[in-house]
C-alpha positions in Angstrom: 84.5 116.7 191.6 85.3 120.5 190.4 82.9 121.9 188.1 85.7 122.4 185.5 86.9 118.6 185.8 85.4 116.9 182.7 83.4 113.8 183.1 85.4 110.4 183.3 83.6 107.6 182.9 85.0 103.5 182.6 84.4 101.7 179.0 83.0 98.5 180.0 85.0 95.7 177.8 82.4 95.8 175.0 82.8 99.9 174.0 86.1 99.5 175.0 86.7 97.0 171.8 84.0 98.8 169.8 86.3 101.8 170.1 89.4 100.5 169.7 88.1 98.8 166.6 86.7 102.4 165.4 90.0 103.9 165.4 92.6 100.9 164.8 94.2 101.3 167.4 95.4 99.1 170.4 95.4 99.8 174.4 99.4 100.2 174.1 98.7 103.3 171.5 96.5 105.3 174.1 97.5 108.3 176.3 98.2 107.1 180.2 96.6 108.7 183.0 97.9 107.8 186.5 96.0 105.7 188.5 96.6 108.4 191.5 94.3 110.7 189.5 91.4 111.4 191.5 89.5 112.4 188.7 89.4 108.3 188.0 86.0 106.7 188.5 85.6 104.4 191.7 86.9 100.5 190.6 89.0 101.7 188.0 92.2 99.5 187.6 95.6 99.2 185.2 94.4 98.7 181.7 90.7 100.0 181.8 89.7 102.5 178.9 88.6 105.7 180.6 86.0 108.0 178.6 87.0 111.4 179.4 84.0 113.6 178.0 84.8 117.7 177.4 81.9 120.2 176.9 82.7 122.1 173.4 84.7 125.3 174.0 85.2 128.4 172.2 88.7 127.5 173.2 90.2 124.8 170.4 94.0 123.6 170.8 96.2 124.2 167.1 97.5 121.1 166.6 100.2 122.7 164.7 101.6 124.6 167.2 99.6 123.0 170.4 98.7 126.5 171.5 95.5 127.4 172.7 93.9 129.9 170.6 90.3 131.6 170.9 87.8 131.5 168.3 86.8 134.8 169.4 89.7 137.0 167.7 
């Protein structure tokens, strides 16, 4: 793993419903990631909820324009 990879990390099926509950959403409604990313945990499979934890940034994306813009101007 690089050291600028974020941490991804498998939902077990528990916090998987917990946070599909939170949100209201359902598993067809999440982003995809290919299951040829190597970034993917060991034992991951189609359909498994995939935690993908960022350190905070001074970096933020606008989601108005989807540019990255520093907080440092």
């Amino acid at each position: 793993m690089h050291i600028l990879q974020p941490i991804h990390q498998k939902l077990n099926e528990k916090d998987s419903q917990i946070f599909l509950d939170k949100f209201g959403i359902s598993r067809e409604q999440l982003p995809r990631i290919l299951v040829s990313d190597p970034a993917l945990p060991e034992g991951s499979t189609v359909g498994d909820i995939i935690k993908i934890g960022r350190k905070e940034s001074s970096f933020f994306l606008d989601r108005k324009s989807t540019r990255l813009n520093s907080s440092h101007t």
